[in-house]
N, C-alpha and C positions, 0 to 999 in steps of 0.2 A: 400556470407559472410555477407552483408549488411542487408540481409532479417531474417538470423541468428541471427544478432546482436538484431535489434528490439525486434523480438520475444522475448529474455530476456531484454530489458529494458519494453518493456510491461508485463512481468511478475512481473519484481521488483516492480511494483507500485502497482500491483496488489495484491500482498503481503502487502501493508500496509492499515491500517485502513480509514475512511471516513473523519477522523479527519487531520489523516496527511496529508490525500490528497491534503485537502483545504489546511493545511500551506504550501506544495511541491508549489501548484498554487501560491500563496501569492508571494512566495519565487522568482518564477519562472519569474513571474511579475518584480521582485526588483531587479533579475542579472542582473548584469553587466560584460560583459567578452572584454577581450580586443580584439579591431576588429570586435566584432557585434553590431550592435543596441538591446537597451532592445525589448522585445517582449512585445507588446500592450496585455490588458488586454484582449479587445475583441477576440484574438485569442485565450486564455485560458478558460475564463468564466467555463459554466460546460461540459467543454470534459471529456469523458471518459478515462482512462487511453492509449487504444489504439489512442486516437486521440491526446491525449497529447505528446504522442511519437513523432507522424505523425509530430505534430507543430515543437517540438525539433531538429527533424533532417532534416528538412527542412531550420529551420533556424537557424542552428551551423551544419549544415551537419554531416552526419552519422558519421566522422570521429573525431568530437566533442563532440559530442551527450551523450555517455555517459558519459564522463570527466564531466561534467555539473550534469548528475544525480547522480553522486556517491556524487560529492560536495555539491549538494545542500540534498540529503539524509541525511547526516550529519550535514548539515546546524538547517535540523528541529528535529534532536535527536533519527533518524530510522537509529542507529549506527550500527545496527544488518544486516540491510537489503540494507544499503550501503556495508558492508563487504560479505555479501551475493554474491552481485551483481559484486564485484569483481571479487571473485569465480567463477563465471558464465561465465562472460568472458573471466579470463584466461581460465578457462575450453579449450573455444571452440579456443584458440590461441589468444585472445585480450588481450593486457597486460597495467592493468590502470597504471602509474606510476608517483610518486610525485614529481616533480623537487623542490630541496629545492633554494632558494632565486632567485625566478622568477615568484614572485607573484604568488606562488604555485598553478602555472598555472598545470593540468593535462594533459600527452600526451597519447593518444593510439598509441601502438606499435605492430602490428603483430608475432606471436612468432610460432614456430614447436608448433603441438600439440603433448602432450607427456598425454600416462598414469598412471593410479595411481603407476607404477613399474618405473617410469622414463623412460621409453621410448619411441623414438621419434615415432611417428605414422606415414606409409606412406602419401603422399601427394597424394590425390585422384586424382584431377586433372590432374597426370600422368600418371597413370596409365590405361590404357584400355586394354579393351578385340581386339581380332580381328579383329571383326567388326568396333574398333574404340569407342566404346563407355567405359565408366567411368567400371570399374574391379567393380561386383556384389560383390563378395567373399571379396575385398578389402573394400569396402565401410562398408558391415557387423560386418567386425571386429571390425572398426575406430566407428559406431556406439554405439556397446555394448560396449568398450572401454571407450567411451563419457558419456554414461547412468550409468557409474559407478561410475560417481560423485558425489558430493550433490545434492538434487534437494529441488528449492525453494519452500513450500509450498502454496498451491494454495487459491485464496481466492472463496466461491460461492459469487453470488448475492444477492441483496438484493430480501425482500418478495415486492409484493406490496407494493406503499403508502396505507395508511389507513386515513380513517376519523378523524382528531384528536379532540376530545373532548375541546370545549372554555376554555380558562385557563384566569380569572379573577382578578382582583386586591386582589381580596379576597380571591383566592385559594393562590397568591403569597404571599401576605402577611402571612397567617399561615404556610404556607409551609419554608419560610422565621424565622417563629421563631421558628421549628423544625427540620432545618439543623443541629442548633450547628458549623455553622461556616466549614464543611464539604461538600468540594461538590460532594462527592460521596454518601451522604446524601440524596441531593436537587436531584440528578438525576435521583435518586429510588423513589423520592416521586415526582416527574415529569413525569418517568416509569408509576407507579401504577395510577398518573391520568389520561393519553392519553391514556392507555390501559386497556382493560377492560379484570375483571381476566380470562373469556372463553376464548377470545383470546390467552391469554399469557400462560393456558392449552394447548389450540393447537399448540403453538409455542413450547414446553416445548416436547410435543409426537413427532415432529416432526426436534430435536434437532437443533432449531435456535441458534443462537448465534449474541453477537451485532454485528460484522464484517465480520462474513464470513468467519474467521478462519478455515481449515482444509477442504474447497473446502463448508462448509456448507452452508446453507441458513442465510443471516444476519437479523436483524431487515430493516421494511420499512426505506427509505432514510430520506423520509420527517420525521418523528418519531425521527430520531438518530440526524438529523441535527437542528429539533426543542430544541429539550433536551439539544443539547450543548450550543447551541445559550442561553438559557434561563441560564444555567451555566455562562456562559461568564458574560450574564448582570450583575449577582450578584457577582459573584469574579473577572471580570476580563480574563488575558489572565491567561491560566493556566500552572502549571508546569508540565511536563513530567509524574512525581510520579503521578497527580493529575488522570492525561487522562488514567492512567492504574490500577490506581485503583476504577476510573468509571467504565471501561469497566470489573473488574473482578468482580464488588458488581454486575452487570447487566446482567453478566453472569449468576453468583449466584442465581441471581431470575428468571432467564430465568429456570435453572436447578431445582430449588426448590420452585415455586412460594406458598405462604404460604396463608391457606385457609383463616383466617379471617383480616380485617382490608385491606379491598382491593376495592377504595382506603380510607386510613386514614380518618374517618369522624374528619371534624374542627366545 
């Protein structure tokens, strides 16, 4: 059950963007749950989603573990993929549930699994063949039963890092007076200078994407994590609205990248 459970809290995060990652980490850094110590940063740093679980349920114990991810989900505005994640584990018999005025603290509950017809599913565990072993035929059904639920979409990896092109006082400053105050603006014109248009053809045939969305290939790490960082410098933290509609202009050019003015001569 335990090995079960993980497997969907490693998918959940894997479901969200590179963006939200870092604020889940952030976030992750700055709980506080009652009964544990906050988790040093050094444990966080840049773990992989599977190793970030690993940390989680080590120290808030499986039985916590994702009480913590669905709240702090929500915490960073991955309202979709905390509700997602609920799913997932009622699914398999985990049940998150919100106690109201107790420091809406969250408890996991074990629950029958039942399917999409409402009905309660045998309990594997008791069922055996002969020999003693776990019922084949019983476990088959409780399977496709199970696989009949939502399923969370998958995210691929990122490409390689790439070489990134020096970005100058001088490229930021004109870059800077052709935002218009947009930072899905500066991200495209950030895009088009670290990347050169061959590349961004080859990414385009080979249907990259900035995330990783739909199991694809995302853009390089260092590339998405430069880009936002240099956003940040100039606006700030950014709002929700702002982070998706970067990631949909850079799709767009991912999808359509346009033959001339590549990058903007200043």
């Amino acid at each position: 059950m335990a090995g079960n459970i993980k497997s969907i809290l490693e998918r959940a995060l894997q479901n969200i963007c590179e963006i939200s990652l870092e604020s889940f980490r952030r976030k992750l850094n700055e709980n506080e749950e009652p009964g544990f110590p906050k988790i040093s940063l050094k444990y966080i740093g840049k773990k992989t989603e599977e190793e970030l679980v690993d940390v989680i349920c080590r120290h808030y114990t499986v039985q916590h573990a994702p009480n913590v991810i669905v709240k702090l989900l929500k915490e960073i505005n991955e309202c979709q993929a905390s509700l997602d994640l609920e799913k997932e584990l009622n699914r398999v018999g985990a049940t998150i549930n919100t106690v109201e005025n107790a420091g809406s603290r969250l408890h996991l509950e074990l629950t029958p699994l039942k399917d999409r017809t409402n009905h309660v599913l045998p309990n594997l565990s008791r069922h055996h063949d002969r020999q003693g072993h776990p019922d084949r035929q019983m476990q088959g059904a409780a399977k496709k039963s199970l696989n009949m639920g939502r399923h969370i979409m998958p995210r691929g990896k990122h490409l390689p890092d790439i070489t990134l092109k020096q970005l100058t006082e001088y490229d930021i400053t004109h870059m800077k007076e052709d935002h218009h105050g947009k930072p899905h603006i500066y991200a495209r014109l950030l895009f088009k200078h670290f990347v050169p248009f061959e590349s961004c053809k080859i990414w385009t045939a080979q249907k990259v994407n900035f995330d990783g969305y739909g199991g694809r290939r995302a853009i390089p790490e260092n590339l998405l994590v430069t880009i936002m960082k240099e956003v940040r410098n100039e606006f700030g933290e950014l709002k929700p609205e702002d982070k998706t509609e970067i990631k949909n202009k850079l799709n767009y050019l991912l999808k359509n990248p346009p033959k001339t003015g590549w990058p903007r001569p200043f």
